[in-house]
C-alpha positions in Angstrom: -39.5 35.8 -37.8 -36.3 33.1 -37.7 -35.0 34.9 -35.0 -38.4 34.3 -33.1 -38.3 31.0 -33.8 -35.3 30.4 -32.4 -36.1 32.6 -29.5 -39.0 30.1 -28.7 -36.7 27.3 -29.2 -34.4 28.4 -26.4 -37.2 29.0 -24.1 -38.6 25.3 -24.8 -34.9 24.4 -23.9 -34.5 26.4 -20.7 -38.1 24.4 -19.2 -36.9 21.3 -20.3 -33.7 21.9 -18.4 -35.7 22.4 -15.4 -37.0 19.2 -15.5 -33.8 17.3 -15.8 -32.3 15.3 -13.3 -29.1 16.0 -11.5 -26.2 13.8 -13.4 -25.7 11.8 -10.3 -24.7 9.0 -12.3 -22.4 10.9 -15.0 -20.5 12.1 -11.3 -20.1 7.8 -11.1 -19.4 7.5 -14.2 -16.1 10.0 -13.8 -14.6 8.0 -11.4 -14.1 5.4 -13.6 -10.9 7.3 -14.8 -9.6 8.2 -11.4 -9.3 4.7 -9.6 -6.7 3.2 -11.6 -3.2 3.2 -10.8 -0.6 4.9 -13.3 2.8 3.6 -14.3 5.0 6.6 -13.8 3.6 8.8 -16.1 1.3 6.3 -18.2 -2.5 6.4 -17.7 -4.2 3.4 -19.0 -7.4 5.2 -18.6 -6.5 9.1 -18.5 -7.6 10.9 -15.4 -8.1 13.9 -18.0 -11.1 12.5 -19.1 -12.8 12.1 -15.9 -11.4 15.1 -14.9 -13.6 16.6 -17.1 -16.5 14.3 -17.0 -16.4 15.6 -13.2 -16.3 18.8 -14.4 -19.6 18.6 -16.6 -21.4 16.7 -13.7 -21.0 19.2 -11.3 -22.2 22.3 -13.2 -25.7 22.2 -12.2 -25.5 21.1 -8.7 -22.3 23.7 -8.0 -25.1 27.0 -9.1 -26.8 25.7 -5.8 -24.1 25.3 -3.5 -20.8 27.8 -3.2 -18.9 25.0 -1.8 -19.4 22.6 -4.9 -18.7 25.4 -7.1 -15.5 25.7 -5.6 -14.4 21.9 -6.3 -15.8 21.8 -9.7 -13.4 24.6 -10.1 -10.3 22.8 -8.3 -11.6 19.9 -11.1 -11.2 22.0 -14.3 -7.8 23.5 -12.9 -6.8 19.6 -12.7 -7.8 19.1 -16.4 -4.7 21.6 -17.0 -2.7 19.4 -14.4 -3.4 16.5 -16.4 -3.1 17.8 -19.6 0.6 19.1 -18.9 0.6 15.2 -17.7 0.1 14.4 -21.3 2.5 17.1 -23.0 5.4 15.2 -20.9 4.5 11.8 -22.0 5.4 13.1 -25.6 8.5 14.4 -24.5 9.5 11.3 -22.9 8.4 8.6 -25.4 8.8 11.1 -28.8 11.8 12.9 -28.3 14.1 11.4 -25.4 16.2 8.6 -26.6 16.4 5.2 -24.4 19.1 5.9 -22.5 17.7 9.3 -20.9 13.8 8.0 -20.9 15.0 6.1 -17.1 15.7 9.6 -15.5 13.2 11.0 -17.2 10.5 8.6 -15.7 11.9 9.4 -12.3 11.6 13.1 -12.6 8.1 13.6 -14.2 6.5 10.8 -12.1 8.0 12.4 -9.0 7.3 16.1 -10.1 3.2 14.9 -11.3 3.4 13.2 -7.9 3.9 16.2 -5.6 2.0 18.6 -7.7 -1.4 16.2 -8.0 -1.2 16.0 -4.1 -1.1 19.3 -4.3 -4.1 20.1 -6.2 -6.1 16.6 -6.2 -6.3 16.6 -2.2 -7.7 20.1 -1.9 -10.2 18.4 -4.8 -11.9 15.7 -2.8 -11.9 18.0 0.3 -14.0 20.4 -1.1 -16.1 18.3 -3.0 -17.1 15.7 -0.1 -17.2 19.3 2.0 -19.5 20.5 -0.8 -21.4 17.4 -0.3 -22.0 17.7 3.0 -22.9 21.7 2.8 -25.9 20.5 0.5 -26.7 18.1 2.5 -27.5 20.4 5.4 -29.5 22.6 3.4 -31.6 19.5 1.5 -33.6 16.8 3.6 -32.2 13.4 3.4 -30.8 10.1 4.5 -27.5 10.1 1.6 -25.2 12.4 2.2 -25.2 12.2 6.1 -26.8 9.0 7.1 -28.1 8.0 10.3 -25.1 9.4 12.1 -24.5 8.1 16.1 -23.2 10.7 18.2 -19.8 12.0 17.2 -19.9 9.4 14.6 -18.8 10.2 11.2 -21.5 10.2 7.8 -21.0 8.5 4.6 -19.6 11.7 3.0 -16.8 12.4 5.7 -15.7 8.2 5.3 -15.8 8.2 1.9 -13.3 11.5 2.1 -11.3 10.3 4.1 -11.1 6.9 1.7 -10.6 9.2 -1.1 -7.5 11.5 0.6 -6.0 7.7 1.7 -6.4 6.5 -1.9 -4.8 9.6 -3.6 -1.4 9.5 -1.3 -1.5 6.0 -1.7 -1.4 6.1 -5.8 0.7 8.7 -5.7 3.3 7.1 -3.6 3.2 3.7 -5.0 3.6 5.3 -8.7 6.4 6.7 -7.8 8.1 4.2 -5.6 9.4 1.3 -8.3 10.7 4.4 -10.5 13.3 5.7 -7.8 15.1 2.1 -8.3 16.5 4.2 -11.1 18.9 6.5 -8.8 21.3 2.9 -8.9 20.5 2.3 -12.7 24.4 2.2 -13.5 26.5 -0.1 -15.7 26.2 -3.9 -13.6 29.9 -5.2 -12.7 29.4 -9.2 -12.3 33.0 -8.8 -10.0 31.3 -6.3 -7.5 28.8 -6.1 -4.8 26.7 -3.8 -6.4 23.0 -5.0 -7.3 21.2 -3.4 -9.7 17.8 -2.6 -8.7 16.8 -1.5 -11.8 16.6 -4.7 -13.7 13.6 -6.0 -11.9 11.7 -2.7 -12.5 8.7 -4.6 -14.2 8.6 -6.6 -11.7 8.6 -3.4 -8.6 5.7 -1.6 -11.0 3.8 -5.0 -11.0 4.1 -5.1 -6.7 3.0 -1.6 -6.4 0.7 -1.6 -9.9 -1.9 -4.5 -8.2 -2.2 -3.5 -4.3 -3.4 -0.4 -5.8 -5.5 -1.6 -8.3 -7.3 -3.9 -5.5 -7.7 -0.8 -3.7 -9.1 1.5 -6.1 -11.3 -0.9 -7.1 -12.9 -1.2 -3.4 -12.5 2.7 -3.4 -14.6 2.7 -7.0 -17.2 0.1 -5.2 -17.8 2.7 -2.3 -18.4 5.9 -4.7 -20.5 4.1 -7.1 -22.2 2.9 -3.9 -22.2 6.5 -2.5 -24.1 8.0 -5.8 -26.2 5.2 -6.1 -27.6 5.9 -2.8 -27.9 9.7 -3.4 -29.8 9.2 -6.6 -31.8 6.6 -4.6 -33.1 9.3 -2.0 -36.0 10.6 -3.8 -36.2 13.0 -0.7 -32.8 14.9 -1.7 -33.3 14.9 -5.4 -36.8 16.1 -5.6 -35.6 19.2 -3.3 -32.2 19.6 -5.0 -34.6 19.5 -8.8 -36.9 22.3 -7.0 -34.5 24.7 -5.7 -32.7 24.3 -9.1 -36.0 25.4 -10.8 -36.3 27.5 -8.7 -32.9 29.7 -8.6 -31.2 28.6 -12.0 -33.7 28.1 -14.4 -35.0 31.8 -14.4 -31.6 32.9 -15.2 -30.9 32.0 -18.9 -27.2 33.7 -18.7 -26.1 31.1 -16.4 -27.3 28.4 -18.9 -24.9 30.5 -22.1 -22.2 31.2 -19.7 -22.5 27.1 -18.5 -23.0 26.2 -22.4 -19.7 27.9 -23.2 -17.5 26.7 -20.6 -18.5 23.4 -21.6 -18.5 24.0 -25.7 -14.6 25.3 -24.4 -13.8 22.7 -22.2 -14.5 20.4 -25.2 -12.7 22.6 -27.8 -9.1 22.8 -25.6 -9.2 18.8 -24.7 -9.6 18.6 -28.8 -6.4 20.5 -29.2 -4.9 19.1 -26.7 -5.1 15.8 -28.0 -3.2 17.2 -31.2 0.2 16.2 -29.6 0.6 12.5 -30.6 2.0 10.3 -27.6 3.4 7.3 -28.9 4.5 4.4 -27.9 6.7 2.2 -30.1 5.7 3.8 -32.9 1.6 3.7 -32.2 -0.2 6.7 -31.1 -2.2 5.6 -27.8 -4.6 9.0 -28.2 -5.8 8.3 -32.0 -6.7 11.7 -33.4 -10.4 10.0 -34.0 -11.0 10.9 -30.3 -10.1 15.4 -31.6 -13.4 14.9 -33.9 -14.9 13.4 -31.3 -14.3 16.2 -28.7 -15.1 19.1 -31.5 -18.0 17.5 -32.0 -19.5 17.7 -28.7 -17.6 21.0 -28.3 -19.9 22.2 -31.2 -23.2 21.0 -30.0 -22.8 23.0 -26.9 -21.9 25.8 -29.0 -25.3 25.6 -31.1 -27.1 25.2 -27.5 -26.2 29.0 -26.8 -26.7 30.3 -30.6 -28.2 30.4 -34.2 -25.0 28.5 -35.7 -24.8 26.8 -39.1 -24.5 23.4 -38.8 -23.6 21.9 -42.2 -20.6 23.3 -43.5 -18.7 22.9 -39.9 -20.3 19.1 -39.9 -19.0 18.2 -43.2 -15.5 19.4 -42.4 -15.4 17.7 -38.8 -16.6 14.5 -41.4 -13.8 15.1 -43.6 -11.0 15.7 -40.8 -12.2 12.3 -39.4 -11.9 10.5 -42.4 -8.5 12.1 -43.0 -7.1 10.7 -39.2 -8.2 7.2 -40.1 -6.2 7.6 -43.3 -3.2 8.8 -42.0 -3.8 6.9 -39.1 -4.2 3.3 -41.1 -0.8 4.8 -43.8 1.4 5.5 -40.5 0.8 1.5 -39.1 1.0 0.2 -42.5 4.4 2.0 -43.2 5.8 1.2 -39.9 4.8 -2.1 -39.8 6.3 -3.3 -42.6 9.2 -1.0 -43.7 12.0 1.1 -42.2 13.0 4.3 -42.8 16.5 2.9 -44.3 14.2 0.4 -46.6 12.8 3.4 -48.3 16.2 4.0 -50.3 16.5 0.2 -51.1 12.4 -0.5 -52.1 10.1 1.3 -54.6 7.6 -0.2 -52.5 8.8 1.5 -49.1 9.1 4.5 -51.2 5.4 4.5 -52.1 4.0 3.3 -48.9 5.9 6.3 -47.3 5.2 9.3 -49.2 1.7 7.7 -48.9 1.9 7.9 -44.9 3.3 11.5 -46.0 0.6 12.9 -48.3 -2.0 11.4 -45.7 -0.6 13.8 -42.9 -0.4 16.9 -44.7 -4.3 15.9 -46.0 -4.9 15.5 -42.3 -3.7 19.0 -41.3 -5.1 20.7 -44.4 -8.5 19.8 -43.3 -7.5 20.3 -39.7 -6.6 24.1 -40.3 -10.3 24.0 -43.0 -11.9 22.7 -39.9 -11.0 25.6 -37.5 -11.5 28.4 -39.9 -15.1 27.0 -40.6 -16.1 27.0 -36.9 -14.2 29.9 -36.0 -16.4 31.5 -38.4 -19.8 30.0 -36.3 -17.7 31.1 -33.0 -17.8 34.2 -34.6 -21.9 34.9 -34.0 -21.7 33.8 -30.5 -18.8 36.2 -29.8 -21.8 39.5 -31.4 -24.6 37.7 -29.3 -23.0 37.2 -26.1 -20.3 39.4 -25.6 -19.6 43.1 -25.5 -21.5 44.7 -22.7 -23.4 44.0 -19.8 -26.8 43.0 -19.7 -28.9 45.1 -18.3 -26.9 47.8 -18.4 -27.0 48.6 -22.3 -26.3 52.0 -23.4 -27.4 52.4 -27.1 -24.9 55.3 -27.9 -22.9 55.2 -31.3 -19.6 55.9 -29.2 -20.7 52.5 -27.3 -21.6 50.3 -29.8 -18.3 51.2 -31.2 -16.3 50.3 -28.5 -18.3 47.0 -28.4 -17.9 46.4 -31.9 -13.7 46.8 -31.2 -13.9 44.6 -28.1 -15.9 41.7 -30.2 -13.3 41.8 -33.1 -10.3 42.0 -30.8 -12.1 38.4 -29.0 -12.2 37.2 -32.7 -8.5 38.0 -33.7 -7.3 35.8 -31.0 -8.9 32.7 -32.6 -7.8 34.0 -36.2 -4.6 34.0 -35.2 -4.9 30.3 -33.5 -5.8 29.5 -37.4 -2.6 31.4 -38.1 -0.4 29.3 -35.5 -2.5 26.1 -36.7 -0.8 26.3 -40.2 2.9 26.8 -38.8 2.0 23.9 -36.7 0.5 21.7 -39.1 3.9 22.5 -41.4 5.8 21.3 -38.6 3.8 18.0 -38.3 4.5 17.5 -42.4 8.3 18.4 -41.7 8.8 16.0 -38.9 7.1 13.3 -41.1 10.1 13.9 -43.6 12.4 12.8 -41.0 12.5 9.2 -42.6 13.4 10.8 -46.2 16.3 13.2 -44.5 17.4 10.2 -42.7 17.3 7.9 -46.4 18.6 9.6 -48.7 20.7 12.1 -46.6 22.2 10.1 -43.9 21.1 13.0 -41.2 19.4 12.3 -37.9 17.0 15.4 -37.5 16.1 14.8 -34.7 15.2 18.1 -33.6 12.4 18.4 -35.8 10.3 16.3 -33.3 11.6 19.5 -30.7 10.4 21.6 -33.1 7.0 19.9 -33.6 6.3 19.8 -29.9 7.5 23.5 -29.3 4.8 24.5 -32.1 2.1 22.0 -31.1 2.8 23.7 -27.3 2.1 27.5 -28.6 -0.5 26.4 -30.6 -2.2 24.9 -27.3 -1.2 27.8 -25.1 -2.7 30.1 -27.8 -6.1 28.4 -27.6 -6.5 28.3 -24.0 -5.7 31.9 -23.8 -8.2 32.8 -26.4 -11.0 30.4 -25.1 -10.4 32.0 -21.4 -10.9 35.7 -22.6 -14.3 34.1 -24.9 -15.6 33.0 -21.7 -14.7 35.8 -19.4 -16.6 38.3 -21.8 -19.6 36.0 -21.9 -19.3 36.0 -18.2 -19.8 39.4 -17.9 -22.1 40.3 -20.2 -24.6 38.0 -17.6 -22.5 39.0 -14.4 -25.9 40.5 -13.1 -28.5 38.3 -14.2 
């Protein structure tokens, strides 16, 4: 009877989906994290995120149009660009010292420089070309204006805008750093001038030209939406074919559901990896309960799940990261790591910054087990064989029974990983009582840390790409 229930539930869901609008302003709303300039490797507002926003705006439009599709694939493979983007910046600020973090700006803002050219102008091509391809199977007045003869539409301008802004950003991030290729010791007596010491001043030159041009840039694709979700024309026809050709389909909804719930789930872990900057995290772990969150909602749109036991831990981890959060500023703040020998007071206000980590990943590693558990019943429901082509023998529900417990061993053992990582996190927290009472610099344990916070990552993608490939073929003909 439950199960009827929730059966009528979906369907409710699936007809109010066809009735939904096309995100056009969520697509805007992306870009927000793309026109800003970075500072070598440093993203004030972390292409990442709109990255994925992207991602998520383009999933309904891209079932109607095989050129969309294929951007909002080069989009999510640029969430992984980013994301590696991110894993440098704690190398850099966590575990180079000063005197190598110069070259070490030069490299990875060079290296991130050639390889988002690489994969961010493919990007825009295909999305603008994906644009246009929907524009020639939809009426309207948007995507391809009133064009003269041999003139070029909005789409093709704003592209080639787009392609102009992304060398541009590229280049000019990268430019100020190689002043560090003559960043040797300064002799008064000699010719030699130092480039280096005005590089705040270079990253300021090339930091606001590029600023005042994304922003224009911004303008024209706010501008450029605007006027597509203006053309009632376009998205009336766009809404009907989607009603159409998608909506029938209720696969491509679970399969959509889960590469979103997944999308969520991996920017979570991502965000594990603390990148600080004297001392303060920039990414504070608040924003991991956030993603879960989300990445749990979009589970329970696909699947029966329990909500309250994985809600009250997500509640408890979050509570937990403010704690540890508030202990780590407090202690740093106002005490040392040498004080802590000297001051009962440093003492206390350390091992409280300590106690509040491992409380943090205690209820990190309860967190995953208890949704891994929900992650479990959509792995039965939507994985195993292929729809439509059932075959109710004992020998094959076997084999799908195996296949569905192999897909669940590869997130027990990211539970597994999480501990080991999680004991690494504690360790590395200890570094300030080795270094007191001691007198040893460990500073490999940071290495360590990173190395474990890196498998652990690796881990989940892998396990997360193998969930959604089975649930992508269990609806590969629907």
């Amino acid at each position: 009877m439950d199960e009827n229930r929730y059966q009528r539930d979906i369907n409710k869901k699936s007809r109010g989906q066809s009735t939904a609008k096309i995100p056009w302003g969520l697509m805007a709303i992306a870009f927000v994290f793309l026109f800003n300039p970075n500072i070598s490797v440093v993203d004030i507002l972390p292409d990442f995120f709109g990255y994925i926003i992207l991602s998520l705006a383009l999933l309904k439009v891209s079932m109607l149009s095989e050129g969309l599709a294929e951007a909002r694939r080069a989009f999510e493979r640029l969430i992984l660009v980013d994301g590696a983007k991110l894993l440098s910046m704690v190398w850099i600020f966590g575990v180079n010292g000063s005197n190598d973090r110069t070259s070490s700006l030069l490299l990875w803002s060079f290296v991130f420089g050639v390889i988002e050219m690489i994969f961010v102008l493919p990007a825009y091509i295909k999305l603008f070309d994906g644009f246009s391809e929907l524009g020639n199977f939809h009426e309207n007045t948007a995507i391809h204006g009133s064009r003269r003869s041999g003139g070029a539409s909005y789409t093709d301008k704003l592209k080639t805008f787009s392609l102009f802004f992304v060398v541009l950003k590229a280049v000019m991030c990268v430019l100020p750093e190689l002043s560090a290729l003559g960043n040797t010791s300064y002799d008064e007596g000699s010719a030699f001038f130092n480039l280096y010491r005005y590089i705040g001043v270079m990253r300021g030159l090339c930091f606001i030209p590029v600023l005042v041009i994304g922003g224009v840039w911004l303008a024209f694709v706010i501008r450029y939406f605007l006027r597509i979700r203006a053309d009632k024309t376009l998205c009336d026809s766009v809404s009907a074919a989607y009603l159409e050709r998608v909506v029938p389909k209720r696969g491509l909804f679970t399969v959509r559901n889960v590469r979103v719930a997944t999308w969520f789930f991996v920017a979570a872990m991502v965000l594990t990896l603390d990148v600080r900057l004297e001392e303060v995290n920039i990414l504070p772990d608040l924003f991991i309960v956030a993603l879960l969150a989300i990445s749990f909602a979009f589970f329970c749109k696909t699947t029966k799940l329990s909500k309250p036991a994985p809600v009250v831990m997500m509640a408890l981890f979050g509570i937990s990261t403010l704690l540890s959060d508030a202990a780590d500023k407090y202690f740093h703040a106002n005490y040392s790591y040498i004080a802590i020998e000297k001051s009962n007071a440093a003492l206390v206000a350390y091992f409280v910054y300590v106690g509040a980590v491992a409380l943090k990943g205690i209820l990190f590693v309860s967190t995953l087990a208890v949704a891994f558990k929900e992650i479990r019943k959509v792995i039965v429901e939507h994985t195993g064989y292929v729809l439509g082509r059932e075959i109710n023998t004992e020998g094959e529900k076997e084999r799908t029974l195996e296949v569905q417990n192999e897909l669940y061993k590869s997130f027990t053992r990211i539970v597994d990983v999480a501990i080991i990582y999680v004991l690494s996190d504690v360790l590395y927290s200890l570094y300030g009582a080795f270094y007191a009472f001691m007198d040893k610099n460990l500073g490999y344990l940071s290495i360590i840390n990173i190395i474990c916070g890196i498998v652990f990552i690796g881990m989940t993608v892998k396990a997360v790409d193998e969930l959604r490939e089975a649930v992508q073929t269990k609806y590969m003909l629907e």
